[in-house]
Backbone as ProteinMPNN parsed JSONL, in Angstrom:
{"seq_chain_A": "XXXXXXXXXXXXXXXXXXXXXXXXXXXXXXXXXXXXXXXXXXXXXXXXXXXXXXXXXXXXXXXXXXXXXXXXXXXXXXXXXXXXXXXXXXXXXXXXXXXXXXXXXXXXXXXXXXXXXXXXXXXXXXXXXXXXXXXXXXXXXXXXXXXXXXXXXXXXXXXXXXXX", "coords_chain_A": {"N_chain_A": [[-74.128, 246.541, 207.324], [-74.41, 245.523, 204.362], [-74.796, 242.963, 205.187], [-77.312, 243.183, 206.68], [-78.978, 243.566, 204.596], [-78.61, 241.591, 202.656], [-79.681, 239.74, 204.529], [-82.402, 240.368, 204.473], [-83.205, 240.235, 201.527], [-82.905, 237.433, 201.455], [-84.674, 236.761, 203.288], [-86.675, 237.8, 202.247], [-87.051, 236.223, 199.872], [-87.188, 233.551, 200.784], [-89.95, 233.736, 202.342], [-91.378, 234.18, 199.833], [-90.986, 231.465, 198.902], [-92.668, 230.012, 200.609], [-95.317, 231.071, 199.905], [-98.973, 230.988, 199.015], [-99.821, 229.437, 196.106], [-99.941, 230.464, 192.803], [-102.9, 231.609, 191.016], [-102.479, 230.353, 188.429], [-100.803, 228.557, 188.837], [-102.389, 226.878, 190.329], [-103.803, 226.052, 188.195], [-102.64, 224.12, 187.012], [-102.363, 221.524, 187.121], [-105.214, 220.217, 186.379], [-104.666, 221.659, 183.902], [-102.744, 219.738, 183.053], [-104.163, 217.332, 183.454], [-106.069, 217.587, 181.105], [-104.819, 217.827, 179.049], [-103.671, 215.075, 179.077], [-106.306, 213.252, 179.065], [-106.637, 214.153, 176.079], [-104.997, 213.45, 174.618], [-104.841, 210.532, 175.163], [-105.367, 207.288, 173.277], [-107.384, 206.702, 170.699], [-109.972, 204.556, 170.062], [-110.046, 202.63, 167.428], [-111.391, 201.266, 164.399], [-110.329, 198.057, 163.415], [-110.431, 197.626, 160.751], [-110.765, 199.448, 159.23], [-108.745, 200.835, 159.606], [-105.952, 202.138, 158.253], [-102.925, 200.775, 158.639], [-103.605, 198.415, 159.304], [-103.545, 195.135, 158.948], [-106.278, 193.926, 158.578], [-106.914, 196.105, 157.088], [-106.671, 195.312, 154.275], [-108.45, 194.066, 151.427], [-108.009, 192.06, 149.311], [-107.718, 189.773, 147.218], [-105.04, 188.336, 145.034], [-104.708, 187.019, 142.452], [-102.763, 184.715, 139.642], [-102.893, 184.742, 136.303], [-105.546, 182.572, 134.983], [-105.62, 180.759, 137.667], [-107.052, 179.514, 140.809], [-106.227, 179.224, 143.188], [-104.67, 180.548, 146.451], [-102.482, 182.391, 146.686], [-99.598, 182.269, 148.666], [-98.262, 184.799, 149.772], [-100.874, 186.245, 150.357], [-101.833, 184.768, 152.72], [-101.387, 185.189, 155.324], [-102.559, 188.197, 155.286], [-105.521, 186.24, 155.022], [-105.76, 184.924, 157.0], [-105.788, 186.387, 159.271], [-108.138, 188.073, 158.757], [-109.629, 185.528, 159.319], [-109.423, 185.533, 161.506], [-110.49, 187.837, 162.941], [-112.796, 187.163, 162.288], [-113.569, 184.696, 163.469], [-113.678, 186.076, 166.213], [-115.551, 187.875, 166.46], [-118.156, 187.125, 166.453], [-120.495, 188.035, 165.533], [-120.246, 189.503, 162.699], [-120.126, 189.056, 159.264], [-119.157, 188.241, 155.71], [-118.831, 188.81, 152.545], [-117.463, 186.465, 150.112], [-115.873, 188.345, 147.085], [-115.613, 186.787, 143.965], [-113.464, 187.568, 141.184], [-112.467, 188.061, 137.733], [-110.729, 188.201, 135.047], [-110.599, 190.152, 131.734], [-110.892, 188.146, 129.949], [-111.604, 185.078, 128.309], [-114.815, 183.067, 128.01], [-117.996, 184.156, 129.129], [-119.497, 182.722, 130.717], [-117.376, 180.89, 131.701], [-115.25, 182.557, 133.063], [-117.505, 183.411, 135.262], [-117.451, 180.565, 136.498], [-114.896, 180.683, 137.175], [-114.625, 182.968, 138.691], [-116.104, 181.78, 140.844], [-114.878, 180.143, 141.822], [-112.219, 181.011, 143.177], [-113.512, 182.581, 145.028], [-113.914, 180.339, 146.085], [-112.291, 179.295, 147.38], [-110.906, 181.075, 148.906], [-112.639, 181.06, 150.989], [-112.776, 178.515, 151.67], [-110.38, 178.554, 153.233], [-110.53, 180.475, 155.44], [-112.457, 178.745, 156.731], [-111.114, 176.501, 157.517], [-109.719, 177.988, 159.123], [-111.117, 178.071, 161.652], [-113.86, 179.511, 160.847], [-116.636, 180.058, 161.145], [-119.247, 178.894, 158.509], [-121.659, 179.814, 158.339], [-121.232, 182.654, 158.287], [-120.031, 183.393, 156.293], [-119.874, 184.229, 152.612], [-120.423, 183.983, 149.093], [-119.742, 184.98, 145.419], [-119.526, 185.058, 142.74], [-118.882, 187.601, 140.26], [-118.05, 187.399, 137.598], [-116.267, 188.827, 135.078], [-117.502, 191.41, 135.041], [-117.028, 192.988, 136.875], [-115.358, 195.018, 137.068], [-111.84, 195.825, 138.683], [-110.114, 197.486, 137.318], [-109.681, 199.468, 134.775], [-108.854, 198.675, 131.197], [-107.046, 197.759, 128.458], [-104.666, 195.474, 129.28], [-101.88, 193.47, 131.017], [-101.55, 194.942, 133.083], [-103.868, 195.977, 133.604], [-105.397, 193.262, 133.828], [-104.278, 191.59, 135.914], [-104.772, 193.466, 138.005], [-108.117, 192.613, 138.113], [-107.584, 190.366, 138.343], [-109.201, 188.819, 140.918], [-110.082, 188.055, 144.418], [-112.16, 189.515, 146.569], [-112.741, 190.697, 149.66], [-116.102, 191.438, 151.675], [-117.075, 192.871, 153.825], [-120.69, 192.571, 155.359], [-122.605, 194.881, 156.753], [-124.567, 194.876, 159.536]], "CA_chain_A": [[-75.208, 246.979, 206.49], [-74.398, 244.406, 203.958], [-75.663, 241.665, 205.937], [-78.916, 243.492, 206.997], [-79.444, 244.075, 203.175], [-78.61, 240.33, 202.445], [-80.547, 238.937, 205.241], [-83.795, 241.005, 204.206], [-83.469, 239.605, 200.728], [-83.028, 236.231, 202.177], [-86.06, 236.191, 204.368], [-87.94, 237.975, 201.275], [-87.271, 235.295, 199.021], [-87.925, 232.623, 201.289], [-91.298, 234.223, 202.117], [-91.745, 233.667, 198.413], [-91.081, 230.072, 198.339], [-94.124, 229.75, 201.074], [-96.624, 231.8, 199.872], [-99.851, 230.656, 198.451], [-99.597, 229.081, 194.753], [-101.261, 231.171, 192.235], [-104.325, 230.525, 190.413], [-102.388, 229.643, 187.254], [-100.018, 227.449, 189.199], [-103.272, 225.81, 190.612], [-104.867, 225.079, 186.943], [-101.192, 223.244, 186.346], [-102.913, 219.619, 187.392], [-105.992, 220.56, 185.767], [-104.573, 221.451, 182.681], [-102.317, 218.483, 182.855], [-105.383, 216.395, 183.427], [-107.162, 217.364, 180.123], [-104.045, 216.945, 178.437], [-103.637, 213.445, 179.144], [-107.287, 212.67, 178.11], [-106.758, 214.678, 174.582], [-103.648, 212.474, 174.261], [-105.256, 209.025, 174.913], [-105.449, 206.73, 171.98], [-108.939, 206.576, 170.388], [-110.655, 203.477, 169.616], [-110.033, 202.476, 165.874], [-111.897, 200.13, 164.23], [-109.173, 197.539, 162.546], [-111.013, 196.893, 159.95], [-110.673, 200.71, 159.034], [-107.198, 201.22, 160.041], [-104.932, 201.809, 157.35], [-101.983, 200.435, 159.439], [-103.388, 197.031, 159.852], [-103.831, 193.958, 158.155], [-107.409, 193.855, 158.128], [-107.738, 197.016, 155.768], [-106.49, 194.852, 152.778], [-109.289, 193.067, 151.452], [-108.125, 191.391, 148.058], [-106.055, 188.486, 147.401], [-104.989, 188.453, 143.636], [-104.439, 185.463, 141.003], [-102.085, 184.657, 138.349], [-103.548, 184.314, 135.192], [-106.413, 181.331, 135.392], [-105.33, 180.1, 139.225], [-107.747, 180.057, 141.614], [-105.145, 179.182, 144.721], [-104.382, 181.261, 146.991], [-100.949, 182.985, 147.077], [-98.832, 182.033, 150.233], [-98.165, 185.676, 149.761], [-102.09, 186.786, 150.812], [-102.02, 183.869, 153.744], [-101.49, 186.105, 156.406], [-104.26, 188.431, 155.205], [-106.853, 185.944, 154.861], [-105.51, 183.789, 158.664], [-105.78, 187.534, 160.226], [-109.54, 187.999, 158.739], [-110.298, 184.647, 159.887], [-109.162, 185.675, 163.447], [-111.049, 188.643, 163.297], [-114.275, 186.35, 162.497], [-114.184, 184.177, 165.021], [-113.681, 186.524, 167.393], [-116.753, 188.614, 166.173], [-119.294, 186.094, 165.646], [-122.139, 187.949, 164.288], [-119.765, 189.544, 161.769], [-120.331, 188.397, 158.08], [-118.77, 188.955, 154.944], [-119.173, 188.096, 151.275], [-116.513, 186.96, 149.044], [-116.653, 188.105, 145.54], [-114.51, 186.255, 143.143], [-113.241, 188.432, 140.013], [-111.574, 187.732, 136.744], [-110.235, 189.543, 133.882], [-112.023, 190.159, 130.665], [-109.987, 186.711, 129.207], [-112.239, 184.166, 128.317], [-116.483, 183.785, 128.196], [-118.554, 184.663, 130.547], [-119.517, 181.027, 131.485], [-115.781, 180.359, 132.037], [-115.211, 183.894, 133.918], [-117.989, 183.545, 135.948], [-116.825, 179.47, 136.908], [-113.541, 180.565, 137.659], [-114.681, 183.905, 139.81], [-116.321, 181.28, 141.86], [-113.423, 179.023, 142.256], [-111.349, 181.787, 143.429], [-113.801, 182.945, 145.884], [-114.303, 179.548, 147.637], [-110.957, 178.796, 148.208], [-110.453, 182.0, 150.431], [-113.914, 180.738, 152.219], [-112.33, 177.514, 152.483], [-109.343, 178.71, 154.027], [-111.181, 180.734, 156.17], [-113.737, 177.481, 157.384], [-110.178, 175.628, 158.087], [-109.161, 178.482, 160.724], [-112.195, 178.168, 162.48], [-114.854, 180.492, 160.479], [-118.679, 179.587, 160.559], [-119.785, 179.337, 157.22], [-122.942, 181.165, 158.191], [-121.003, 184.135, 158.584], [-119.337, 183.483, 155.156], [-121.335, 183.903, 151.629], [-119.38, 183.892, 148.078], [-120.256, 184.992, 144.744], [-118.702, 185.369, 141.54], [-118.696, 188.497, 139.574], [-117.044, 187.119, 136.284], [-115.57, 190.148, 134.508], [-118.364, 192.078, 135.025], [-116.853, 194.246, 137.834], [-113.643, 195.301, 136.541], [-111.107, 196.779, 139.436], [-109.075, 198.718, 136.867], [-110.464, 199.925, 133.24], [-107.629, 198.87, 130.507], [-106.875, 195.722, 127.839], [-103.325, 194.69, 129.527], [-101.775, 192.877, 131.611], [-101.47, 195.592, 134.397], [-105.17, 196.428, 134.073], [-105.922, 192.513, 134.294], [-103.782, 191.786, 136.932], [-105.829, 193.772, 139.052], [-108.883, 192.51, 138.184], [-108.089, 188.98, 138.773], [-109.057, 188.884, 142.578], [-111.478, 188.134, 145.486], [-112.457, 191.302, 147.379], [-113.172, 189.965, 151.098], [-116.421, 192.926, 151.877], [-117.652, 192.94, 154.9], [-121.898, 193.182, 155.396], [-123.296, 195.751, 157.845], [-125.342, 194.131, 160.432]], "C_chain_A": [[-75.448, 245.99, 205.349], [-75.023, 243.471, 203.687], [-77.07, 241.412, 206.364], [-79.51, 242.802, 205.521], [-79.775, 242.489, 202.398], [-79.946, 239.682, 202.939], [-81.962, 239.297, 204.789], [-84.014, 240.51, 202.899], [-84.109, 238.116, 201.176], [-84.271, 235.508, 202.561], [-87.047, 236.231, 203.016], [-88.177, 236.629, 200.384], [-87.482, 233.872, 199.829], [-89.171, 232.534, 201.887], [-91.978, 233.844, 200.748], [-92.546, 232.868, 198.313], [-92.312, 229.615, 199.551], [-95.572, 230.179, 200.966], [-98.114, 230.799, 199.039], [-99.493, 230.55, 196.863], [-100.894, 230.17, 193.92], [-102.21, 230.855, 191.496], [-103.969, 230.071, 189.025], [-101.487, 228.192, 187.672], [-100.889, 226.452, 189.644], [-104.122, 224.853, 189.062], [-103.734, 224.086, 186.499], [-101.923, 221.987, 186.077], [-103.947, 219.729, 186.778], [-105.677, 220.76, 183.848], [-103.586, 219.977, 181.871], [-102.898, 217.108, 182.432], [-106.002, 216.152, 181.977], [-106.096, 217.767, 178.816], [-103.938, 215.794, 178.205], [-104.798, 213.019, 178.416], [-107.22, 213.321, 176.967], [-105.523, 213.408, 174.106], [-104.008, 211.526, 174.249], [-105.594, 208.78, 173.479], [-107.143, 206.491, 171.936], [-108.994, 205.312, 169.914], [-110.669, 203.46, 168.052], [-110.128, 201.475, 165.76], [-110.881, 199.653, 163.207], [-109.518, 197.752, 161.613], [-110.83, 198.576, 158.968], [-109.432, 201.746, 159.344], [-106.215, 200.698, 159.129], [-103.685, 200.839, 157.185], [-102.149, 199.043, 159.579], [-104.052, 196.34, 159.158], [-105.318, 193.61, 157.329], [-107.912, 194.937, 157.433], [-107.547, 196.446, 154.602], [-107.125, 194.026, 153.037], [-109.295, 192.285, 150.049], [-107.145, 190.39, 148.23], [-106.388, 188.427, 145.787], [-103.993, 187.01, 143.436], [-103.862, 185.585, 140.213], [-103.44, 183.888, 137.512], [-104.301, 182.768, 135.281], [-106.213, 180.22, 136.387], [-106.696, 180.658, 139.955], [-107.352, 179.792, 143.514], [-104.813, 180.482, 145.144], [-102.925, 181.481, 147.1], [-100.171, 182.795, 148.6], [-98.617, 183.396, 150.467], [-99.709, 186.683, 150.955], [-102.582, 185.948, 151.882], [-102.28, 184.617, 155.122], [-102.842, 186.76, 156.633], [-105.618, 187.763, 155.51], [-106.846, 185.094, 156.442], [-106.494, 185.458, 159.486], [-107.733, 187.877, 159.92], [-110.48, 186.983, 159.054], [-110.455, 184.74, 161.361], [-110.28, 186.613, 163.851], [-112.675, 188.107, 163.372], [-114.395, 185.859, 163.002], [-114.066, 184.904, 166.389], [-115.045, 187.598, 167.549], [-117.738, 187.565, 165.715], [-120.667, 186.14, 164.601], [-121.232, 188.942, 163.102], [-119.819, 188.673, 160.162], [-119.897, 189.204, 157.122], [-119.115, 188.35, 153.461], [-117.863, 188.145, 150.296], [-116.532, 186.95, 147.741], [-115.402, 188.066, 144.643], [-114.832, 187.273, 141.887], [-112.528, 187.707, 138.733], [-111.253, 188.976, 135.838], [-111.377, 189.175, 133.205], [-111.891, 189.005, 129.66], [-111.078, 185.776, 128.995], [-113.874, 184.553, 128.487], [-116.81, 183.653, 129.21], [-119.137, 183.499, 131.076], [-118.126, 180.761, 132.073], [-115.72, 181.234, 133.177], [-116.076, 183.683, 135.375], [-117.96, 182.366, 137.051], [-115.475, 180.036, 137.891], [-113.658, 181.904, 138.727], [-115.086, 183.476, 141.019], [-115.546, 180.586, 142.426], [-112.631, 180.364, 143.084], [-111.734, 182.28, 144.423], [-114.262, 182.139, 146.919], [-112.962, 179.083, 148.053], [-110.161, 179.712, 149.153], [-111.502, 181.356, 151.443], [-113.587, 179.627, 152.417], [-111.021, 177.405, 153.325], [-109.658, 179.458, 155.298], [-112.032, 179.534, 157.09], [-112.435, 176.492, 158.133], [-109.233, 176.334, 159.61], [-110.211, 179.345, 161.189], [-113.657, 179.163, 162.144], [-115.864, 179.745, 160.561], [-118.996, 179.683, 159.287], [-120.817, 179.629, 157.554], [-122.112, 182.272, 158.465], [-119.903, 184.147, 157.144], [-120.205, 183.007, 153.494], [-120.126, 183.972, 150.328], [-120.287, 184.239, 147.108], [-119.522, 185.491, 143.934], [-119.874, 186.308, 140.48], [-118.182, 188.084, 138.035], [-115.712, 188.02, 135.969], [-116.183, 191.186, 134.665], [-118.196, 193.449, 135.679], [-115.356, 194.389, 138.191], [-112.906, 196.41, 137.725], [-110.287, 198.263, 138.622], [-109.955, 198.236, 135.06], [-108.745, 199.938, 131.953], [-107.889, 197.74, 129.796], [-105.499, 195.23, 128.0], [-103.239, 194.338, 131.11], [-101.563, 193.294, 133.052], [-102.966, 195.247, 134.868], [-105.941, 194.758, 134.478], [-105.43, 192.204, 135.356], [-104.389, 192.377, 138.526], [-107.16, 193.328, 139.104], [-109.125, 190.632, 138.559], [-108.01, 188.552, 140.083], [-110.343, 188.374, 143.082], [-111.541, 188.891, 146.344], [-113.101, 190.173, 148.816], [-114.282, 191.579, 151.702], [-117.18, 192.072, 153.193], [-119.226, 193.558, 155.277], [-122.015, 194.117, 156.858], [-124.349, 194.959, 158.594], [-126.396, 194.824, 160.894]], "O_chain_A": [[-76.594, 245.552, 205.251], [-75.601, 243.064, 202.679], [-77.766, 240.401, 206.458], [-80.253, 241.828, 205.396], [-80.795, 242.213, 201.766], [-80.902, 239.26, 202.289], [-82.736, 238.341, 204.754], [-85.202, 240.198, 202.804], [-85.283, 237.752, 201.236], [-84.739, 234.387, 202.362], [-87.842, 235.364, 202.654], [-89.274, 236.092, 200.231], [-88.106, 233.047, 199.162], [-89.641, 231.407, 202.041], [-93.051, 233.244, 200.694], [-93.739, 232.832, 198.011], [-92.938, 228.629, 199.161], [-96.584, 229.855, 201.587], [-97.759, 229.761, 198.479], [-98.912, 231.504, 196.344], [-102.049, 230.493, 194.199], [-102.385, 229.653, 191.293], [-104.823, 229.488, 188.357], [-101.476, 227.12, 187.067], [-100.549, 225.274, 189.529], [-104.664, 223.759, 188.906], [-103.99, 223.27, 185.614], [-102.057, 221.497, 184.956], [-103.729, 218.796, 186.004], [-106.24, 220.221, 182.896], [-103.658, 219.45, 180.761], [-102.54, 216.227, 181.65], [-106.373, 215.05, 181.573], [-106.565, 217.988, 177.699], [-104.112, 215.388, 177.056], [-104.649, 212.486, 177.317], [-108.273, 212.949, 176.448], [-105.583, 212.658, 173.133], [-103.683, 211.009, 173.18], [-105.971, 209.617, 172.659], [-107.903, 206.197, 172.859], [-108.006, 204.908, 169.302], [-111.333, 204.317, 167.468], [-109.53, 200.604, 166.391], [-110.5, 200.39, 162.298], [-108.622, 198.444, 161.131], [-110.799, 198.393, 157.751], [-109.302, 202.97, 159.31], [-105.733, 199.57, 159.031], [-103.368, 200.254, 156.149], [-101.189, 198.346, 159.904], [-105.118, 196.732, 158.683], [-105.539, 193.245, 156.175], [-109.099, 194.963, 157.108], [-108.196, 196.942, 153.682], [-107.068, 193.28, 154.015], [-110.368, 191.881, 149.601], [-106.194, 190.199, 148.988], [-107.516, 188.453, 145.293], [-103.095, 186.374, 143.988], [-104.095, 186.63, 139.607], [-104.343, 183.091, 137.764], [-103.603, 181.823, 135.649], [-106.5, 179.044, 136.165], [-107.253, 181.746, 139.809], [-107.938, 180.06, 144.563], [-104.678, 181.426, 144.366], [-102.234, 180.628, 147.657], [-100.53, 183.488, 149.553], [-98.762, 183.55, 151.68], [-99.552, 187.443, 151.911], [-103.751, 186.183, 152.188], [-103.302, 184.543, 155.804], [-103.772, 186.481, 157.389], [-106.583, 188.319, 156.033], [-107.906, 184.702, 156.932], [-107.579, 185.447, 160.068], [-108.5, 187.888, 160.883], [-111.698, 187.148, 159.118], [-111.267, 184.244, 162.142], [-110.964, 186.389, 164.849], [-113.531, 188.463, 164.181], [-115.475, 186.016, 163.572], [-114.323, 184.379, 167.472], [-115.44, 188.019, 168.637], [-117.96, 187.323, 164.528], [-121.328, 185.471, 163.807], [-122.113, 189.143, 162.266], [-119.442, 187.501, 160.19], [-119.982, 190.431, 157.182], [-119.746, 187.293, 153.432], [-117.313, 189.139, 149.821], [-116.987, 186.011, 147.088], [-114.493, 188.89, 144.542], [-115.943, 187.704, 141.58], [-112.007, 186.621, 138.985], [-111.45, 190.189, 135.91], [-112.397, 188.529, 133.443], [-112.64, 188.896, 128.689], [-111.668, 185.778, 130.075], [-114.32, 185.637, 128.863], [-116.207, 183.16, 130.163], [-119.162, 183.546, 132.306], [-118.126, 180.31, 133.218], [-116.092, 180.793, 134.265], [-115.497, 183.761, 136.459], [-118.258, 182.625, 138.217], [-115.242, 179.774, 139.071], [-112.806, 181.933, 139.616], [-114.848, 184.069, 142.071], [-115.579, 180.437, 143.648], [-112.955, 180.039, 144.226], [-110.828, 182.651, 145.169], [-114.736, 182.454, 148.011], [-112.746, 178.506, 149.119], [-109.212, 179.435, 149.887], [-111.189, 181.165, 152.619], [-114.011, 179.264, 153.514], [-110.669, 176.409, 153.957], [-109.042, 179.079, 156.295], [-112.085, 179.729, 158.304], [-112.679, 175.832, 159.143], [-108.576, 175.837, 160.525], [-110.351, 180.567, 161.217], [-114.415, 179.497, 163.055], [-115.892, 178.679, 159.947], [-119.017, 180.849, 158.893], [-121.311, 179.901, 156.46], [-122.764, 183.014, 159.2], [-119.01, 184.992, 157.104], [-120.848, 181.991, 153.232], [-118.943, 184.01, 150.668], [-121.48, 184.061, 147.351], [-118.782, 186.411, 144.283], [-121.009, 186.041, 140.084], [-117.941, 189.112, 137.401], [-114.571, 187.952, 136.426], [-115.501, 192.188, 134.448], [-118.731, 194.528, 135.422], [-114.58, 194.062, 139.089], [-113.249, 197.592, 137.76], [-110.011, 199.4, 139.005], [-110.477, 197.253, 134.534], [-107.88, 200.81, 131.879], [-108.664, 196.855, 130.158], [-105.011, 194.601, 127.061], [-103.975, 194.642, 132.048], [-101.427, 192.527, 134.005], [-103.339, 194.628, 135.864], [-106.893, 194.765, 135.258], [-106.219, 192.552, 136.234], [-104.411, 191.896, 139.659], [-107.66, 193.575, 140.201], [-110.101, 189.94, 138.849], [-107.002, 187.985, 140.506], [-111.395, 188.264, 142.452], [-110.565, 188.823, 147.091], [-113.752, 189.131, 148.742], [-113.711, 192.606, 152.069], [-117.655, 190.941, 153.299], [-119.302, 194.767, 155.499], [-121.413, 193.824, 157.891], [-125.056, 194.299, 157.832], [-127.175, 194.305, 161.692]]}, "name": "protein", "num_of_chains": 1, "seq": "XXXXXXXXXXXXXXXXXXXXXXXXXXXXXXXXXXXXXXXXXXXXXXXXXXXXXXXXXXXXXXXXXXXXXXXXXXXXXXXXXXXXXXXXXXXXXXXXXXXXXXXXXXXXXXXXXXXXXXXXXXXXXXXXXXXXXXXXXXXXXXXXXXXXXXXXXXXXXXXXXXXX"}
């Protein structure tokens, strides 16, 4: 009796394992499916991606330098890459200073500061039509203060990128 009792399980549950899948076991691949596409990586524009090089767009100056920092090299190689590889891309760089000195001087030295990224740029391979410059003096202060933090920040060239 046992053995009946066994065997009748037996069969039942291997009846089971052939039966028709049910209709949630059929949406399995289906829902698997539209998993995967929610999961794919989305298209992010560098240039807008916190994460990567090309969201920093300043390169900052010691007090009346208008060289570029070996420090901000990278930055400005990696925005050169990104311009020749985008050709109709264009950007404008706008040299800054502090509030140190007159505004003839300021506005001299915001330009100095903003052609020597555009000439570092023109040396790894940029078009200068797709590169414009213009000095700001003091005029367009990054940070609002009279020290050496608040100049510090303001002595820069902002690399902006035009809309096409």
């Amino acid at each position: 009796m046992k053995k009946m009792m066994f065997s009748a399980l037996l069969v039942s549950l291997l009846a089971a394992c052939g039966s028709q899948p049910t209709k949630e076991a059929a949406k399995a691949p289906e829902q698997k499916a539209a998993a995967a596409a929610a999961t794919k990586p989305v298209a992010v524009n560098p240039l807008n991606d916190p994460n990567n090089i090309l969201s920093h767009r300043s390169v900052y100056y010691d007090f009346d330098k208008s060289i570029v920092k070996d420090e901000y090299k990278p930055m400005v190689k990696a925005h050169s890459e990104y311009l020749v590889g985008h050709a109709s891309a264009k950007v404008q760089l706008q040299g800054n200073c502090d509030e140190r000195g007159s505004r003839e001087y300021n506005l001299a030295l915001g330009q100095r500061r903003a052609d020597s990224v555009k000439k570092l740029m023109e040396a790894a391979g940029v078009s200068g039509a797709q590169v414009s410059t213009v000095s700001y003096g003091s005029e367009k202060p990054r940070a609002a203060g009279h020290n050496e933090e608040a100049w510090a920040q303001n002595r820069r060239t902002d690399i902006v990128y035009q809309s096409e």
